[in-house]
Chimera marker file (.cmm) of the C-alpha trace (Angstrom):
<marker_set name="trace">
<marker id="1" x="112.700" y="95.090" z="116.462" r="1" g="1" b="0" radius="0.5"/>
<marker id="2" x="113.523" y="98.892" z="117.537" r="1" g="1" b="0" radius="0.5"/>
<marker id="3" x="113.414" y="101.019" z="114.654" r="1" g="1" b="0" radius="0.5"/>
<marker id="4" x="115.698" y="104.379" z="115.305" r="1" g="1" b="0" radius="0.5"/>
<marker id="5" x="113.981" y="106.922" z="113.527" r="1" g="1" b="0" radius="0.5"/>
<marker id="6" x="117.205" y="109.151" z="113.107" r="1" g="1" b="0" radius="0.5"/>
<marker id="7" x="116.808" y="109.960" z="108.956" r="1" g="1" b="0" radius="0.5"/>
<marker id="8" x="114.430" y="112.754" z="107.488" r="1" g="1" b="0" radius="0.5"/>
<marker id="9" x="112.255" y="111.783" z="104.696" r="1" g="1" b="0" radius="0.5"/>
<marker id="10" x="114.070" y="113.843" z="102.441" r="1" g="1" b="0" radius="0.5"/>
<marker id="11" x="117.143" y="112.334" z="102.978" r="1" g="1" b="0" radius="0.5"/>
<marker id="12" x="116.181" y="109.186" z="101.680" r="1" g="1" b="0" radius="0.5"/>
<marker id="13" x="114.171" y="109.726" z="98.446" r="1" g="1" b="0" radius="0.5"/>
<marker id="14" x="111.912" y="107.435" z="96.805" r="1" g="1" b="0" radius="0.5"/>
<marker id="15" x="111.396" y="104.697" z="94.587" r="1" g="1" b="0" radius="0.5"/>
<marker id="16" x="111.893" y="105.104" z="90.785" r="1" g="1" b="0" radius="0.5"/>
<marker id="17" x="110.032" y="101.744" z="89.987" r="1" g="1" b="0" radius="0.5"/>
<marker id="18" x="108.537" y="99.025" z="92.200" r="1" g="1" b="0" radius="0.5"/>
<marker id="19" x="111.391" y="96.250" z="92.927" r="1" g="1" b="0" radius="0.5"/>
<marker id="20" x="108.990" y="93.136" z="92.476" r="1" g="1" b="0" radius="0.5"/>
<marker id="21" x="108.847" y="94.789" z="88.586" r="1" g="1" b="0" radius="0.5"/>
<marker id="22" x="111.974" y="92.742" z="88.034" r="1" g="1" b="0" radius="0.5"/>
<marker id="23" x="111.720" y="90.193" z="90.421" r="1" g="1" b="0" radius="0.5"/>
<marker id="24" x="112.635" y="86.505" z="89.848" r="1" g="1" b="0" radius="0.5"/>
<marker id="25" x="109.675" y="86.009" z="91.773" r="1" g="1" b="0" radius="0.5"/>
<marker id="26" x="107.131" y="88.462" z="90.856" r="1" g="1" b="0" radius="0.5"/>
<marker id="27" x="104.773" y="85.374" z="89.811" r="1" g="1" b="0" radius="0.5"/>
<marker id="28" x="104.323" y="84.518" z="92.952" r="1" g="1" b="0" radius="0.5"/>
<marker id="29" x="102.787" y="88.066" z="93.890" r="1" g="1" b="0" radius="0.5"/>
<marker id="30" x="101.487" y="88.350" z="96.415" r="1" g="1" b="0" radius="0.5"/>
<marker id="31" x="102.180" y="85.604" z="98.438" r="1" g="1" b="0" radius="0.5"/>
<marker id="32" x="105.856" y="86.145" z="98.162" r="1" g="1" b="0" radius="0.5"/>
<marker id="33" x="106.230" y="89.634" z="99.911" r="1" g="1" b="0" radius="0.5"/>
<marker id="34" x="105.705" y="87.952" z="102.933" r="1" g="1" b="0" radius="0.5"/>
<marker id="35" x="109.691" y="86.411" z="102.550" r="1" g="1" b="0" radius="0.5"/>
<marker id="36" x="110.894" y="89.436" z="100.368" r="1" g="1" b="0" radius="0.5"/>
<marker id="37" x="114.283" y="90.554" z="102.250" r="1" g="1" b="0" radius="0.5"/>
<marker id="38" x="114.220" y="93.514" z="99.460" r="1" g="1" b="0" radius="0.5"/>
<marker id="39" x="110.840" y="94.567" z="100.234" r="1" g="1" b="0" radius="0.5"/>
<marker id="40" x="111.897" y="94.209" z="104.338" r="1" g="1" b="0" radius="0.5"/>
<marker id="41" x="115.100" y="96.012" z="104.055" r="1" g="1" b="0" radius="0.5"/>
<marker id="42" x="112.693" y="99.047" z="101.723" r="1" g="1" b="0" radius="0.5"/>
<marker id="43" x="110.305" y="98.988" z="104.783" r="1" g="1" b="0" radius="0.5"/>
<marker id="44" x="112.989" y="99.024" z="107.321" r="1" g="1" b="0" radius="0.5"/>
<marker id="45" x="114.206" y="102.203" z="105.791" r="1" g="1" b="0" radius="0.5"/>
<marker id="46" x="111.108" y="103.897" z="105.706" r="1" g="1" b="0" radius="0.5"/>
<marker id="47" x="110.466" y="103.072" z="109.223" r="1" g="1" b="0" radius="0.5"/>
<marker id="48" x="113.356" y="105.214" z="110.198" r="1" g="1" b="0" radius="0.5"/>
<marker id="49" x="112.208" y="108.209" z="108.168" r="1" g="1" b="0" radius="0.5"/>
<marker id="50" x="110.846" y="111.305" z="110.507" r="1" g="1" b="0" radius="0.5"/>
<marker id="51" x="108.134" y="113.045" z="108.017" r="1" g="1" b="0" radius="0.5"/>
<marker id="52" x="108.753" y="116.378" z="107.062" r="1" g="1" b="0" radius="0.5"/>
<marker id="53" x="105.410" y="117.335" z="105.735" r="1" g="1" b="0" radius="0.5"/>
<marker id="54" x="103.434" y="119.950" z="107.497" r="1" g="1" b="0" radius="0.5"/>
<marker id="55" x="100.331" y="118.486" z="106.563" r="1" g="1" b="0" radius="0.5"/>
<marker id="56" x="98.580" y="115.924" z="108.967" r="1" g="1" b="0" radius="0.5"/>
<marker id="57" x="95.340" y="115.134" z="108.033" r="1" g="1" b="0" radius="0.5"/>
<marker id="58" x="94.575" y="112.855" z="111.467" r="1" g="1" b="0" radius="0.5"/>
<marker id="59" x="95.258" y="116.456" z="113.612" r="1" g="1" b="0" radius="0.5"/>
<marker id="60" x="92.862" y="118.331" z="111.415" r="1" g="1" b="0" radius="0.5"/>
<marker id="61" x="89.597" y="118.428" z="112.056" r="1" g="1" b="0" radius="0.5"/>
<link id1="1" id2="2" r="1" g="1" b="0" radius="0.2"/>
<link id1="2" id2="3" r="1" g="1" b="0" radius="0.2"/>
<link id1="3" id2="4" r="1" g="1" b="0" radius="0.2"/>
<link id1="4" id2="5" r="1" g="1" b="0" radius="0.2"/>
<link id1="5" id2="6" r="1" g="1" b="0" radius="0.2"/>
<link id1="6" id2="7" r="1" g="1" b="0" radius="0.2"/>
<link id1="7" id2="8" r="1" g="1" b="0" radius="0.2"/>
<link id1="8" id2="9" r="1" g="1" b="0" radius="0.2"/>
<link id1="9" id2="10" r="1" g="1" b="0" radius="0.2"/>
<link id1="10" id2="11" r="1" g="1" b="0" radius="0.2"/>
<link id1="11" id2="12" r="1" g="1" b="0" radius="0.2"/>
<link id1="12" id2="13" r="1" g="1" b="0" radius="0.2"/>
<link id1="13" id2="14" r="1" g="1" b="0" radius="0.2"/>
<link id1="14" id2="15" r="1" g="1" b="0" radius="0.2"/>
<link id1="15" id2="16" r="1" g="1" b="0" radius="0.2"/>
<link id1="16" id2="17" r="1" g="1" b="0" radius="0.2"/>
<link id1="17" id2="18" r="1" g="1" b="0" radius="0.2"/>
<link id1="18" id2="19" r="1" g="1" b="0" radius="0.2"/>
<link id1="19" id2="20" r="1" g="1" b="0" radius="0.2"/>
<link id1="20" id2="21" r="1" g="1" b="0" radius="0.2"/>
<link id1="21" id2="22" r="1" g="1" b="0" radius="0.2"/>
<link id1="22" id2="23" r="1" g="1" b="0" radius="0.2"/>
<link id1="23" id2="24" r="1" g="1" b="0" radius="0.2"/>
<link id1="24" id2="25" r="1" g="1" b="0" radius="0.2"/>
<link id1="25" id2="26" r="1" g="1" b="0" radius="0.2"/>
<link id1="26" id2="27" r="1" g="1" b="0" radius="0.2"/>
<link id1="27" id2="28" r="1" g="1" b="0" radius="0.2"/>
<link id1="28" id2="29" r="1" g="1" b="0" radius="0.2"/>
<link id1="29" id2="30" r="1" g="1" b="0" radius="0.2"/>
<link id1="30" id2="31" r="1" g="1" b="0" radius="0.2"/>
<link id1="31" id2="32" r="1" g="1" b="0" radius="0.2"/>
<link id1="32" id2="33" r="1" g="1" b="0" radius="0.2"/>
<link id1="33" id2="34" r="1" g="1" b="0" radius="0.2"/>
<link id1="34" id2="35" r="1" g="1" b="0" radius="0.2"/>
<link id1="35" id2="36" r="1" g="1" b="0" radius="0.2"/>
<link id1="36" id2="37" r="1" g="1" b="0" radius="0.2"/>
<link id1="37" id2="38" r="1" g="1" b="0" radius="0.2"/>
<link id1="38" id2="39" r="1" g="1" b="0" radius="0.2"/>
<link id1="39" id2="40" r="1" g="1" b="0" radius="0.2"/>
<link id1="40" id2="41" r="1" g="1" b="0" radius="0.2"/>
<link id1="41" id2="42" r="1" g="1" b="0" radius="0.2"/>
<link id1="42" id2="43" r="1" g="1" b="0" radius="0.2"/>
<link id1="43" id2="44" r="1" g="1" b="0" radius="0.2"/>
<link id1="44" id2="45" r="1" g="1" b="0" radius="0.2"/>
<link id1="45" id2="46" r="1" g="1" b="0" radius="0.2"/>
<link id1="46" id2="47" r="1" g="1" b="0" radius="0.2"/>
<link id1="47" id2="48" r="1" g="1" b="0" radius="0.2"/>
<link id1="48" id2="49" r="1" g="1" b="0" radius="0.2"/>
<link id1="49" id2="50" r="1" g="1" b="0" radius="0.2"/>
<link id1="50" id2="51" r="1" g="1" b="0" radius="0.2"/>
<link id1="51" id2="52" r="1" g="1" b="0" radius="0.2"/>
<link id1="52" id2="53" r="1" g="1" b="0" radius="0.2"/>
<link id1="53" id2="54" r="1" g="1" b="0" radius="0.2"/>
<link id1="54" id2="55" r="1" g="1" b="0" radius="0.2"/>
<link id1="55" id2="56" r="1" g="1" b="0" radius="0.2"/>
<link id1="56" id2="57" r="1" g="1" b="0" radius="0.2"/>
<link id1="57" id2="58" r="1" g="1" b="0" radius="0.2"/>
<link id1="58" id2="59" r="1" g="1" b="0" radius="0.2"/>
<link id1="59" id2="60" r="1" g="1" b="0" radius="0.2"/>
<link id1="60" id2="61" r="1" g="1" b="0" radius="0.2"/>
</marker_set>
């Protein structure tokens, strides 16, 4: 899959509360995140995020 990094960070926020909190199938931790469509489409939308920080700690020496 091609991720199209085309959203800053900013623009998409973060997470208030874990979604497996509520889960139907939070027993199952952590096998289940494996299938989780949630936690896919959550990493999906990260994936597209371009970082706005000015801090990165792998360039510094």
């Amino acid at each position: 899959m091609i991720i199209i990094r085309d959203i800053f960070d900013f623009d998409i926020g973060h997470l208030a509360k874990s979604p497996c909190r509520e889960c139907q199938h939070r027993q199952n931790l952590p096998d289940c995140s494996e299938q989780c469509e949630m936690l896919d489409n959550i990493q999906t939308i990260l994936a597209r995020a371009i970082s706005c920080t000015g801090r990165h700690p792998f360039l510094e020496s």
